[in-house]
Structure formats: C-alpha cells, structure tokens
TIDO-454387 format. One line per 8 residues: number of its first residue (from 1); for each residue y negated, z, x negated of N, C-alpha, C. Coordinates in steps of 0.2 Angstrom, whole numbers. Layout:
<kelums>
NUM> Y:Z:X:Y:Z:X:Y:Z:X | ...
</kelums>
This chain:
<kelums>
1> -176:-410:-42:-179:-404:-40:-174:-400:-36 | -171:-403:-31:-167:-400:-23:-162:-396:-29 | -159:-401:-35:-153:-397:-38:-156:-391:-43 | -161:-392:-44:-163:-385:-49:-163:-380:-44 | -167:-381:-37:-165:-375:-33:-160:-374:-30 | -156:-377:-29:-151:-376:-27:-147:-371:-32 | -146:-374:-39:-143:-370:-44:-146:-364:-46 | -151:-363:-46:-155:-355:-45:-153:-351:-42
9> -153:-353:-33:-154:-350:-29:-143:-349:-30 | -140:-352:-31:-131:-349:-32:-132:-344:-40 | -136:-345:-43:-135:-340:-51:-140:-332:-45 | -145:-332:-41:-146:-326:-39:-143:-320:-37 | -138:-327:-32:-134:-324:-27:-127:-322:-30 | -125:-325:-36:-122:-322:-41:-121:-315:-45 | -129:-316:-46:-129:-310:-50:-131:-304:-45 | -134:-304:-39:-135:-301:-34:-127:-296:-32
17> -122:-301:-30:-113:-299:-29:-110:-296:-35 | -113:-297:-40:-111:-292:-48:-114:-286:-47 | -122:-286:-47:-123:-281:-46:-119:-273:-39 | -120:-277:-34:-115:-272:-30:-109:-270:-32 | -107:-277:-35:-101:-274:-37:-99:-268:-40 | -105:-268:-44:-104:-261:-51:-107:-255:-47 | -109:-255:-42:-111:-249:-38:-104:-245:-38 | -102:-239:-36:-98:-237:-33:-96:-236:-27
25> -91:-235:-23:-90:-235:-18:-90:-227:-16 | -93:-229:-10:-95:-220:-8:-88:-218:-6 | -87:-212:-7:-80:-207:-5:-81:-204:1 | -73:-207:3:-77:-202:11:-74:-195:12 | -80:-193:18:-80:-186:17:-74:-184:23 | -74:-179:17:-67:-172:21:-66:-174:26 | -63:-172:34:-64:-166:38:-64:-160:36 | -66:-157:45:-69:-150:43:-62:-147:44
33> -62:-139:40:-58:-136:40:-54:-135:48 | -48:-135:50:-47:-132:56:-44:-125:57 | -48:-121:59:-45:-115:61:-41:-112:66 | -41:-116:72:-38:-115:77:-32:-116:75 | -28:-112:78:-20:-113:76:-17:-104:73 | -10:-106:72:-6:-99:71:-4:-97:63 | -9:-92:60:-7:-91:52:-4:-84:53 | -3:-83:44:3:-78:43:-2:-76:37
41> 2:-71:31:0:-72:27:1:-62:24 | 1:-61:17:1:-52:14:-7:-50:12 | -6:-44:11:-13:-40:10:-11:-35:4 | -14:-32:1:-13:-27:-3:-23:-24:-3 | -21:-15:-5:-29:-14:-6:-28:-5:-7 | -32:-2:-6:-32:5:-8:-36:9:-2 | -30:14:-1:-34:17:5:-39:24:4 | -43:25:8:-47:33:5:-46:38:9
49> -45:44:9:-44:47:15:-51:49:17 | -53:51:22:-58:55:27:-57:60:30 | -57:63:36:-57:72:36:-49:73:36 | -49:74:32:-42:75:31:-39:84:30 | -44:85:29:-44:95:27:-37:97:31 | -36:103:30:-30:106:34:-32:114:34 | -34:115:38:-37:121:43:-29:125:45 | -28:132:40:-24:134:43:-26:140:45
57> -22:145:49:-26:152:53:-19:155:54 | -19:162:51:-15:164:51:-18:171:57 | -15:173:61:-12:178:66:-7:183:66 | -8:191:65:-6:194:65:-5:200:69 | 4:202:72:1:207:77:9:214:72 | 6:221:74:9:225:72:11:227:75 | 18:231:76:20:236:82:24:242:77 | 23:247:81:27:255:77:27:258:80
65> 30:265:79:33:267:84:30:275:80 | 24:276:85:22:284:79:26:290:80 | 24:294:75:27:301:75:31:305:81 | 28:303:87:30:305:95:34:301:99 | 36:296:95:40:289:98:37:287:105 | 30:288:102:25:283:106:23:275:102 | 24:269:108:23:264:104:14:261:102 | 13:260:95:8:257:95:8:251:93
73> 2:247:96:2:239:94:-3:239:92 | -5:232:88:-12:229:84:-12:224:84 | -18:220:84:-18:214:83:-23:210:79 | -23:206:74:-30:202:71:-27:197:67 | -35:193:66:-33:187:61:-31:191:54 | -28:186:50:-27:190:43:-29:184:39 | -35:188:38:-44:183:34:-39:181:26 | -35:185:25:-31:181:18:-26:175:21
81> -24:174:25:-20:166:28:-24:164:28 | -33:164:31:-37:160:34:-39:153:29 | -40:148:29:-41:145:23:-42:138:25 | -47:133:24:-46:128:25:-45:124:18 | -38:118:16:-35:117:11:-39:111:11 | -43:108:5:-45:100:5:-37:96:3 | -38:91:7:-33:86:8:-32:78:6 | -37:77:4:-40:68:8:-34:62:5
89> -30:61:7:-25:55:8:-27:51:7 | -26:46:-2:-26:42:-3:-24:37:-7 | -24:32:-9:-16:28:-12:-18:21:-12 | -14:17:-15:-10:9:-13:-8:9:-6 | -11:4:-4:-8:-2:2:-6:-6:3 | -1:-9:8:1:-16:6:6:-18:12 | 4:-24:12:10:-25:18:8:-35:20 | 8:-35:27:10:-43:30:4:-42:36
97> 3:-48:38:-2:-50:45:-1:-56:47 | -1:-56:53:1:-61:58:-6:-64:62 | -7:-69:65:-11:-69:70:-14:-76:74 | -19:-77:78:-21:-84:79:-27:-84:81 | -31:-89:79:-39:-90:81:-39:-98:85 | -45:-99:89:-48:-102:92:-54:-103:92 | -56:-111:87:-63:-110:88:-67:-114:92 | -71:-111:94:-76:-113:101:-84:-115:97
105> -85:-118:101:-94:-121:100:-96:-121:93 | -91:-125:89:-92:-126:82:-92:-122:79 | -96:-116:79:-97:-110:76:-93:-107:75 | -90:-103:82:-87:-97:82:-80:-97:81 | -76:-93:81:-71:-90:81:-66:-84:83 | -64:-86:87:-60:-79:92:-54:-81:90 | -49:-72:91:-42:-73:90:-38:-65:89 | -36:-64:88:-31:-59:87:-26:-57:80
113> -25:-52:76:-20:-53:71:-18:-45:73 | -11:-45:70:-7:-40:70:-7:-38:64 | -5:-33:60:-4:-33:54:0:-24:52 | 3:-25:47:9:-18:47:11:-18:38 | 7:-12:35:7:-8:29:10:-4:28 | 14:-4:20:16:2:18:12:6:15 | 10:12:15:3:16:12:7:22:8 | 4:23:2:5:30:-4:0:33:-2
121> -4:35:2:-8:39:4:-4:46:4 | -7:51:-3:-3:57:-1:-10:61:-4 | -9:69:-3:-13:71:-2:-10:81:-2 | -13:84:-9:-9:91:-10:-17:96:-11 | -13:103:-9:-18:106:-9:-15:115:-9 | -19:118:-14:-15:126:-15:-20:133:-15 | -21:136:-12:-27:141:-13:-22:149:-11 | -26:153:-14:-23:161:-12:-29:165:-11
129> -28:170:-6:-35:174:-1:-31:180:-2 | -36:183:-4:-35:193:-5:-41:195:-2 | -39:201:4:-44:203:8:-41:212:9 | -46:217:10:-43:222:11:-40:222:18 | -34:226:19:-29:228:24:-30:234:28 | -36:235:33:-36:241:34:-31:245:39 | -25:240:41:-20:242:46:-13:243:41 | -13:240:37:-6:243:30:-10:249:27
137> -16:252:25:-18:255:22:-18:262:27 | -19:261:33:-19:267:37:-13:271:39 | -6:265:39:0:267:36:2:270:30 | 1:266:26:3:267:18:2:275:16 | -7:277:20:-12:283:16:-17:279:11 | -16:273:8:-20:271:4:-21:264:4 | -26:261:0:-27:255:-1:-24:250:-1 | -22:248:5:-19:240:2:-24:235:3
145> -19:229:1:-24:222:1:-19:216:3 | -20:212:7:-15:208:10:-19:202:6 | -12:198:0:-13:192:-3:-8:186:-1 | -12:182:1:-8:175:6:-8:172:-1 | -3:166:-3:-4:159:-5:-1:156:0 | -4:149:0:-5:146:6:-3:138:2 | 0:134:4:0:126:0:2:122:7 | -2:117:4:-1:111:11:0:105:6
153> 5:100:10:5:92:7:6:87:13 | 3:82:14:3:76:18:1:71:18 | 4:65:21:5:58:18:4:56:22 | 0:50:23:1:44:29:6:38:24 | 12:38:27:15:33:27:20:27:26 | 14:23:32:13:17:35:8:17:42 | 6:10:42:-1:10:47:0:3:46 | -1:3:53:1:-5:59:-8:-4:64
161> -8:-9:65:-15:-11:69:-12:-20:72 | -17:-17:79:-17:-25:83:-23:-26:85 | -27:-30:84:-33:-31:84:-38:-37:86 | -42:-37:89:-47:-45:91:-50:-45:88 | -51:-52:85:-58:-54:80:-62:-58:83 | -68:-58:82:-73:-63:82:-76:-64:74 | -79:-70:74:-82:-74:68:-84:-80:69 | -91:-80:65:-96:-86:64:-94:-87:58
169> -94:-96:58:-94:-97:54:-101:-99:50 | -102:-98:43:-108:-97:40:-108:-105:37 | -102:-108:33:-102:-113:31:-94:-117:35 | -94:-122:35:-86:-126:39:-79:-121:38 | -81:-119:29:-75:-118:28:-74:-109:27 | -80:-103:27:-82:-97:26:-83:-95:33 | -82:-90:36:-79:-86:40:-82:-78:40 | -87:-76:44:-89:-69:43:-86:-67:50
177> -82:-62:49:-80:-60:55:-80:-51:56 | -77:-48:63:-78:-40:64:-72:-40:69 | -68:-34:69:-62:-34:75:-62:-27:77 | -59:-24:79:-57:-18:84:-50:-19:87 | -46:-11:88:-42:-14:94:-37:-6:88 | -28:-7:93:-27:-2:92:-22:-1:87 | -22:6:85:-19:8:75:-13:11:78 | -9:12:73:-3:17:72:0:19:67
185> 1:23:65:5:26:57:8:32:58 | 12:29:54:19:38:53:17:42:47 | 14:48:49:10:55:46:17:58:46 | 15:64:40:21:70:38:15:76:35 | 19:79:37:16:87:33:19:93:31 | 17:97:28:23:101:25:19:107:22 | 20:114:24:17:118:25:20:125:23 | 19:127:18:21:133:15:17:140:15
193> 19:147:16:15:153:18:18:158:17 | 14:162:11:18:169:9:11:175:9 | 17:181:12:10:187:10:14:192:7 | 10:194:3:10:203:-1:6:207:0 | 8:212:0:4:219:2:3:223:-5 | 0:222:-12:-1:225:-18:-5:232:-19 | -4:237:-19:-1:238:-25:7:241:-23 | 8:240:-14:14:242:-12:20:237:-15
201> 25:238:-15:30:231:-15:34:228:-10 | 31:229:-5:31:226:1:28:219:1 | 32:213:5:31:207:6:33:205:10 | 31:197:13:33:194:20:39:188:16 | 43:188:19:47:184:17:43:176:18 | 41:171:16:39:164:14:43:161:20 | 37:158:24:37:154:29:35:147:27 | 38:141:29:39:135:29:39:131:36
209> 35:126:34:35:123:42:33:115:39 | 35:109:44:32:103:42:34:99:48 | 32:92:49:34:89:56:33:81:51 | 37:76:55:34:70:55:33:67:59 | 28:61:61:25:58:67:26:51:67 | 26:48:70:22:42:73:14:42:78 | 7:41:75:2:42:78:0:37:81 | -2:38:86:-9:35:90:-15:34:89
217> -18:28:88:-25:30:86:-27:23:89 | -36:20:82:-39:14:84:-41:14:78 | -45:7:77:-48:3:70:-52:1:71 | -56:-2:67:-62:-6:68:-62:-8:59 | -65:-15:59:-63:-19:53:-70:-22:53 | -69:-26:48:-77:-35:47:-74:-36:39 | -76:-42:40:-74:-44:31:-76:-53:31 | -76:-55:27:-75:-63:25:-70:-66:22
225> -67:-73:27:-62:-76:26:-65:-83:23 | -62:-86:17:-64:-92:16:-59:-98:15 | -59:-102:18:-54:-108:20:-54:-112:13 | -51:-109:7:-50:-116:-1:-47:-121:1 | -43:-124:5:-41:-128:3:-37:-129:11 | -34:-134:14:-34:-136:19:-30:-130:24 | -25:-128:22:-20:-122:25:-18:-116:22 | -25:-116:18:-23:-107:14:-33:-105:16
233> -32:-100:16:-37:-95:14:-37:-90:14 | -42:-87:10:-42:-79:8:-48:-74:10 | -45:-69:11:-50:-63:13:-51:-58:11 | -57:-55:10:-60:-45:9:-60:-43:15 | -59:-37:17:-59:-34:22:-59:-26:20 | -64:-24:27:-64:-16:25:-60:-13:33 | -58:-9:32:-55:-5:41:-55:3:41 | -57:3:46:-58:10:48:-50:12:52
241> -50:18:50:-44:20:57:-44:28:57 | -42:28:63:-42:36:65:-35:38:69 | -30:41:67:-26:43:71:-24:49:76 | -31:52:76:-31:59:79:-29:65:76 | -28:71:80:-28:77:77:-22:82:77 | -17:85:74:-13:87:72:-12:93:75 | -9:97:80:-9:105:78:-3:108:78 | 1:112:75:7:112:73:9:119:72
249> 14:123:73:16:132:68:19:130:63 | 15:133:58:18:129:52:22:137:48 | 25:139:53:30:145:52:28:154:53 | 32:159:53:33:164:58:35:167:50 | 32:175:45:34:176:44:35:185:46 | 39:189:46:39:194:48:41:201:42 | 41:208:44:43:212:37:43:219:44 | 48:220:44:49:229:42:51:233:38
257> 46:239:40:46:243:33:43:250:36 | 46:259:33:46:264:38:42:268:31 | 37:267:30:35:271:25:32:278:27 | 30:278:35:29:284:38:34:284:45 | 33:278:50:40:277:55:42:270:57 | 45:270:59:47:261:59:43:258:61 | 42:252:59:35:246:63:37:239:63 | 35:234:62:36:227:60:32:225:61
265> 27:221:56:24:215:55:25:208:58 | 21:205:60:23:199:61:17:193:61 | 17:187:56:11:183:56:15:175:57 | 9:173:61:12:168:65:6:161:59 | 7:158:55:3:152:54:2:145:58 | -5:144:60:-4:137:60:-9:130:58 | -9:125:56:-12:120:53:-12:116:58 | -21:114:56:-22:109:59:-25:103:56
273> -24:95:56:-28:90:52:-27:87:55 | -33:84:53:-36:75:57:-33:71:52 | -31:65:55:-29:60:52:-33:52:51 | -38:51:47:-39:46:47:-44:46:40 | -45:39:40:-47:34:34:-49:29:32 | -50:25:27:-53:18:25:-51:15:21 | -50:10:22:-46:4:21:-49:-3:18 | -50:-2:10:-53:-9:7:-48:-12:3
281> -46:-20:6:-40:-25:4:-41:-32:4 | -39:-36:-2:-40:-44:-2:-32:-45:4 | -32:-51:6:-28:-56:12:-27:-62:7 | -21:-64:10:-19:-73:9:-18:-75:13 | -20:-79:17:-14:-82:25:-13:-90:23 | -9:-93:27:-6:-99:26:-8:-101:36 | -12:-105:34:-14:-107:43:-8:-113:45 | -4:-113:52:1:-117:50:-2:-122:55
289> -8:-122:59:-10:-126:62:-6:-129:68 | -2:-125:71:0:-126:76:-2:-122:84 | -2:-127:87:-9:-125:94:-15:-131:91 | -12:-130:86:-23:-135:85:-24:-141:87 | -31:-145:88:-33:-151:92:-31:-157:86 | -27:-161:88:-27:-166:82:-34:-168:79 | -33:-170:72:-36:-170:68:-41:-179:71 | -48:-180:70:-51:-188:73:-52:-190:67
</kelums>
C-alpha cells in the first residue's frame, strides 16, 4: 500500500513540473523611456503668413514759382500712391533643432531647444490708383489725373528661435508639451513706384526702394512628441512668431515741367509691413542621453 502511494504521489508531482513547464515564461517588462538628456534632430513643414499687408502712402509737396516770381508751395497725400498691397508670405520650411530636457516628478518635462530654418515664404503684390489731380489741373487749365502703379514683394528668409518647454507626459513614452521664448529671421522687401499725369505726357520718373534685415521678435509653440523607440522620437508642432514692424522710404520720385512757369513735383513713398506668421512642421530627434540618470 506505502508503495502505491508513494508511486502516485511521484506520477503527480511529475505531471504537475510538465505542466509548468509548458506555461510560458513571462517577458520582462521594458524600462521607461528616458527623456532626460541632450537630443538633436531636422524638422520640415509649411509656413502661412499673417498680417503681412504692406501699407504704402505716398506724400506729395509742389513748389513754382508764379507769373510774378513769387514762390508758391502745396502740399498733400497723393490718394493714387495710397494703397494697401495684400502680401501674406508663405512657403516650405526646413531646417535643424538642438536641445535638452529634464524630467522631474515622473510626469513632467522641462527643457530648452534651439532650432534655425530655411523658409521660401515669399509674397507679391501689384495695384494702380487713379484719382483727380486738382493741383496739376489748375496748372495745366485742365483735367488731370494722377495714376500711380505701385508693386511690392517680400520674403521671410530664414527664422531661428530659442525657446523653454514644458511637457506632461500623457503616456511613458508620448509627450504633450508648450514653449515660448525668443525668434529671429532675415526679411527683405522690394518696392517699386510710378506716376503719370494723363491726358498730359508728363511723368514721375519710377522710384525703387528695398532693404534687407535681420529681425527681432518672439514665438510661442505646443505640439506632441512621441518616444518609438528607445533614442528616436517624433514630433507635430504648431509656432507662432512675430518679428515686428517695418517702416522704410521706399523711394523719392521727382519731375519738372514749365507748362505755365517753372515748378517741381516731388513724391516721397513709404511702406510699412508687419512681419509675422504660422508655423505647422513634423520633427525627428535622436536623444543621446547624455546628462541622464543611469538606467536601474
């Protein structure tokens, strides 16, 4: 009897260690992504422009010298220069980011990234204003009409920002983050301006003006970063930026002419535009993990 249970109880305990056996063995789990540390990484996206108009006003003063060689002067807007040109700059982006994060209380994420685009934001624009001339026409004896064409074209680019982020983390590896902090881009502009006096054939010789910059501004950002894979992750991001406002003489044109006694025209142009815009772009970075806590 002892050996039948004995033999029993060694076939239980037998099939018992087969059974486990065939279980699988549990996989062990990941670590958590680590973010803390120094990444790099390129960006591509499209930018939109925002107030971008270009407000030109043209000013005009007369002087002659009448019949008695007494001098007379005049002065006024010339409502045919007046015009505001739509503009809005906008294009492909593209460039590199630098930067580093630290994350605190499991959640968060603080840090800083640099980042410097090349941008095709450009932006053209053409109109012509005809308004009666009552100071050529009191000259002339007859009707005139002063006709401006006026053409504007402007570009942002390149656009650099430095900026502090904060981000919760939503899941170990996904990242909702917002930053702010300060912009910079090389603007240009290019500004052309003619007038006629019809039905006389009198004209202002074509005035030309343009400048290029390095601006000063700011940005504000937010977007989601998701960690694939232990030292790569990818981003959407959206960024605002504003470079401020432009004023500039975008050229001086003059004309004399003695139809009754000698005088001279003189119109002075200038343009104004605000420079800013919106920024939607995918990211790569490559985290190199150096600064971080080793791994437990």
């Amino acid at each position: 009897m002892l050996r039948r249970i004995l033999l029993a109880s060694a076939g239980a305990v037998a099939v018992l260690g087969a059974a486990r056996a065939a279980e699988p063995l549990p996989l062990p789990t990941p670590p958590p992504p680590i973010w803390t540390g120094f990444y790099a990484g390129a960006n591509a996206g499209y930018t939109f422009g925002g107030s971008n108009d270009v407000d030109l006003l043209t000013g005009s003063v007369f002087f002659a010298l009448s019949p008695d060689a007494v001098p007379v002067f005049g002065d006024s807007a010339d409502q045919s220069g007046t015009r505001v040109l739509s503009a809005n700059n906008s294009g492909f982006i593209g460039g590199g980011q630098a930067g580093y994060n630290y994350q605190f209380a499991n959640l968060w994420v603080a840090g800083v990234e640099t980042d410097i685009q090349g941008a095709g934001a450009r932006a053209s624009s053409r109109a012509t204003g005809i308004v009666p001339d009552p100071a050529e026409s009191a000259i002339a004896g007859f009707p005139v009409s002063a006709v401006s064409s006026l053409s504007a074209a402007d570009a942002v680019d390149y656009l650099g920002t430095v900026r502090g982020r904060l981000g919760f983390l939503v899941t170990p590896s996904l990242l909702i983050f917002a930053g702010a902090g300060f912009a910079y881009g090389g603007v240009h502009q290019d500004i052309s301006v003619s007038t006629t006096f019809p039905p006389t054939p009198l004209g202002l010789a074509s005035a030309f003006g343009g400048f290029t910059n390095t601006r000063p501004g700011w940005t504000a950002s937010g977007g989601l970063e998701w960690m694939f894979m232990p030292n790569w992750s990818a981003k959407l991001e959206y960024l605002y930026y504003d470079l401020g406002t432009t004023i500039f003489a975008a050229g001086v044109q003059t004309l004399s002419f003695t139809p009754l006694f000698p005088s001279i025209l003189t119109e002075l142009t200038t343009a104004r535009t605000r420079w800013n815009g919106s920024i939607a772009r995918a990211g790569l970075n490559y985290h190199f993990n150096w600064g971080a806590p080793p791994e437990r």
